[in-house]
N, C-alpha and C positions, 0 to 999 in steps of 0.2 A: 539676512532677508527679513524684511519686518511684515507682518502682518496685515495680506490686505493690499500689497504694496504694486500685483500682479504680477509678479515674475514668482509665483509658487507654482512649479512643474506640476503635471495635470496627474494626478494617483496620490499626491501628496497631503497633508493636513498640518498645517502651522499647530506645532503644539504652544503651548504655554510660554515659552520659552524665546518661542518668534522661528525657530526651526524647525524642519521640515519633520514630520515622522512617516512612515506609513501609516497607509486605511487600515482598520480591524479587521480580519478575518472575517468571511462570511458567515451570516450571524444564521445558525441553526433554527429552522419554525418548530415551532410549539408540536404544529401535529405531528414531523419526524420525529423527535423526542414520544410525544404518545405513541407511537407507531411502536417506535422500539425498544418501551416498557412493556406494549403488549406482547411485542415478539418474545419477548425476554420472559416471558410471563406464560407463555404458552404449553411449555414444557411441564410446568406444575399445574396449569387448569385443567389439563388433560391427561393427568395422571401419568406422564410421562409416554405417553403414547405420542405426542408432537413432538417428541425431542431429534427424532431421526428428521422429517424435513425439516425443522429448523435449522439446523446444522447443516443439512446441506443445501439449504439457500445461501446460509454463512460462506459457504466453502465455495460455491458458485461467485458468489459478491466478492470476496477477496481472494477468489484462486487460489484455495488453500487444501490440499487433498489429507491435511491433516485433520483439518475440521470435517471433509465428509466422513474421515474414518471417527473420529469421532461421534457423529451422526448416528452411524452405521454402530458403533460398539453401544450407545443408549438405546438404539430400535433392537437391538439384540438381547440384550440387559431387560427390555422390558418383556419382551416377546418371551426369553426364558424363566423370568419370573411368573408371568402368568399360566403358563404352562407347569410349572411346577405348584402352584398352588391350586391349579385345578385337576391334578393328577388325584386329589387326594378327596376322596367324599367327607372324611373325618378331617375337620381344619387345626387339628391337634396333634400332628405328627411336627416333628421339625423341617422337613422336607418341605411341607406346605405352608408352615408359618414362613421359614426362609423366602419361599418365593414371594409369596404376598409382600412381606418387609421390601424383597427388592425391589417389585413391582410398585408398591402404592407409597415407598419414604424415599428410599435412596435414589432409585434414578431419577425422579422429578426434580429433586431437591439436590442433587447433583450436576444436572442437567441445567438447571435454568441458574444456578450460581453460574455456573460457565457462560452462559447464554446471556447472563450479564457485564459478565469480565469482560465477553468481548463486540458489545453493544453498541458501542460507541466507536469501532473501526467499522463496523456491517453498516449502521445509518451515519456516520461522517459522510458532508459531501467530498467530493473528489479535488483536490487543491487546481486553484484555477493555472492553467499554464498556458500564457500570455501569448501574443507575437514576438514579445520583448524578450520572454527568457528565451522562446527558440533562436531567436537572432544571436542573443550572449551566450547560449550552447554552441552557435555556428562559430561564433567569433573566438572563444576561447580554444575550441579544438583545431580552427586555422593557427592560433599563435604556439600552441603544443607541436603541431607538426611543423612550424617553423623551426620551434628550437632544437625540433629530432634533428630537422634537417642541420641547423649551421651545429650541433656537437656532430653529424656523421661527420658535415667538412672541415673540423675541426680534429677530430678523430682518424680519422684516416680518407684523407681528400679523394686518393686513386678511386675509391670503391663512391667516394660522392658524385665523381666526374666521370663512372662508370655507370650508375644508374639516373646522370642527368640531373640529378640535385642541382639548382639555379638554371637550369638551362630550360626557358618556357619552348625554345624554336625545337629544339628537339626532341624526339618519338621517345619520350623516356616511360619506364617501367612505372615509375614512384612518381609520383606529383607530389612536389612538398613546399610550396609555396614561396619558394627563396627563387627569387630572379636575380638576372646578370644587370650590369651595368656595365656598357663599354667592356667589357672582357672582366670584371670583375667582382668576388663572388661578393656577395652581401647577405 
């Protein structure tokens, strides 16, 4: 196909080459990317206090109940850090350093590493899925159950010719896409 030439199928892009490649993947804006350094970023401006909805907006966005339990274990993490640092009037017990430590270093900084791991599956757009590919989902799963169908009558015909495999006129159980011709199986 040469360049230019009009017979370039329409989704396509003449590389260098004079054939066909795909388009690039849809190209991420500026603002989702700021979006989701600030998300990612929220868990440590907040002392780790936003790390629980963070996570589980994550967990919501990609249906993951791993990520709200995670969520849930840094809202807990902080909740019991500050709690234990405020149990103490004197901030020189271990008890109270402990919690401040987890409160104000670890979970933040725990929290929003994670929150950047996985940044870029929460603001990814969604892969676009065409007309095209459902039509080639439709059309591969018909020629799969063709081939169930001609190894069953290949396999043992009696039970083919029992649940109507090739037979479209008959009240069959299974529809499996193999028609008859003139009395025979195809």
């Amino acid at each position: 196909m040469q360049p230019g030439s009009g017979n370039a199928r329409i989704g396509t892009v003449s590389g260098p080459d004079g054939g066909p490649h795909p388009p690039a993947g849809p190209a991420v804006s500026r603002g989702r990317v700021v979006a989701g350094v600030l998300w990612a970023l929220l868990p440590l401006l907040s002392i780790g206090l936003a790390a629980g909805p963070v996570f589980a907006y994550a967990a919501v966005r990609l249906r993951s109940w791993r990520l709200g339990a995670c969520g849930f274990g840094y809202l807990a993490a902080s909740v019991t850090g500050i709690a234990l640092g405020a149990t103490s009037y004197n901030f020189t017990t271990f008890q109270s350093v402990a919690g401040l430590v987890t409160w104000i270093a670890i979970v933040p900084a725990v929290s929003c590493t994670h929150a950047f791991v996985i940044r870029r599956r929460v603001f990814s757009p969604p892969p676009p899925y065409t007309a095209v590919d459902l039509a080639m989902d439709l059309a591969r799963e018909r020629l799969r159950r063709r081939k169930n169908a001609r190894d069953l009558l290949r396999g043992d015909p009696e039970l083919a010719r029992e649940l109507g495999v090739g037979r479209p006129t008959s009240a069959s159980v299974v529809t499996s896409g193999v028609t008859t011709t003139a009395g025979c199986w195809t």
